[in-house]
C-alpha positions in Angstrom: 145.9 42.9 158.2 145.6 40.1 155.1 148.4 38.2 157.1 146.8 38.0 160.6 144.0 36.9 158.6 145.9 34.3 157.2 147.9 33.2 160.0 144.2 33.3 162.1 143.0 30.6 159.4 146.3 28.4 158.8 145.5 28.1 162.8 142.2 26.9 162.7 142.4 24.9 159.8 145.3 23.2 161.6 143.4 22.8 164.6 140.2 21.3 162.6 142.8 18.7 160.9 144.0 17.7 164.1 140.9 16.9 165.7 139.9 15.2 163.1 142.6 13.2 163.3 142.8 12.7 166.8 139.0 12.1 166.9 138.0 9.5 164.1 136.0 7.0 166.5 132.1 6.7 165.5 129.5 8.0 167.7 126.0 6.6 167.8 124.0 9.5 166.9 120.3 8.8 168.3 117.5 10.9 165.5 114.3 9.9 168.0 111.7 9.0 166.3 113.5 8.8 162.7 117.0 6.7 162.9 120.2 6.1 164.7 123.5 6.7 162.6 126.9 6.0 163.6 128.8 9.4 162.9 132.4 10.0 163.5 133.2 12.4 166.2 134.9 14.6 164.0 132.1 15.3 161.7 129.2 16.1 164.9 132.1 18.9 166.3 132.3 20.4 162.8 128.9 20.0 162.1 128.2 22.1 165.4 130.8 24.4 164.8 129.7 25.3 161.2 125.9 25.6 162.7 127.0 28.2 165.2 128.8 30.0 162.5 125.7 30.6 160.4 123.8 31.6 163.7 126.3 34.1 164.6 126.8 35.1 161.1 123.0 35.9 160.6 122.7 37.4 163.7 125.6 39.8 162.7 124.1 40.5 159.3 120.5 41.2 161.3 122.4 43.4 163.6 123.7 45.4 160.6 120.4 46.1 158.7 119.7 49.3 160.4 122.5 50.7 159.7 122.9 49.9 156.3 119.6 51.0 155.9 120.4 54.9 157.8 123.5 54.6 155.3 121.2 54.5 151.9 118.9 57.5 153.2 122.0 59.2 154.2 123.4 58.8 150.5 120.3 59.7 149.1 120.0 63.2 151.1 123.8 63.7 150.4 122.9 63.1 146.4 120.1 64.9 146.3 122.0 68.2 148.2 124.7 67.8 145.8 121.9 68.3 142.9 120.9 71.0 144.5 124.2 72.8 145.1 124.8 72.3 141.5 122.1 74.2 140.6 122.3 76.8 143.0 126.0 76.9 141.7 124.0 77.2 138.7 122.0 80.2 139.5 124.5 82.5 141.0 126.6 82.5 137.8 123.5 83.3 135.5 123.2 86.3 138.1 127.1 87.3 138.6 127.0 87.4 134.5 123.6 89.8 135.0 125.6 91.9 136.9 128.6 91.8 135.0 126.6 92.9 131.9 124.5 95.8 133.3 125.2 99.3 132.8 125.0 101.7 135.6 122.9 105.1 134.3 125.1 108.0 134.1 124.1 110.4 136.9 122.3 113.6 135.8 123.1 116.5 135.1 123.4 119.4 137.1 122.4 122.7 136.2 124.7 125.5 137.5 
């Protein structure tokens, strides 16, 4: 899996490094009312790019809350039966070693 990953980011990192090679030429970037800046291609694509990222990437994390949330109470309910095993664990040894201990009365006698 680590080297699909890897081969999935020597890709796009060759693929960013060739556009912004191929794409160096400034861009008049209009800011209405604040300023105009001349910007290289390159940099409003990546810019862009790395925006949409973060959106998506916040929406995923969002997306996720509930059921990181359901997976707390769930561990919570599974410690908290696991206590209570242990002491019910606890319980039926105290009453297995009653048991083991008591006597059973000798039946009575019976008169011929």
């Amino acid at each position: 899996m680590k080297v699909i990953f890897w081969l999935v980011a020597l890709l796009l990192i060759t693929f960013v490094i060739v556009f912004a090679a191929t794409n160096p030429n400034p861009v008049s970037l209009n800011l209405w009312p604040f300023i105009e800046l001349d910007v290289p291609l390159y940099a409003i694509a990546l810019v862009g790019a790395l925006f949409g990222f973060l959106i998506g990437a916040l929406a995923g994390w969002a997306q996720g809350f509930k059921v990181r949330q359901r997976n707390r109470q769930l561990m919570r309910e599974l410690e908290r039966a696991r206590r209570e095993a242990i002491g019910l664990n606890e319980q039926v040894a105290k009453h297995e070693a009653a048991v083991a201990q008591a006597t059973i009365p000798s039946p009575p006698a019976v008169a011929a």
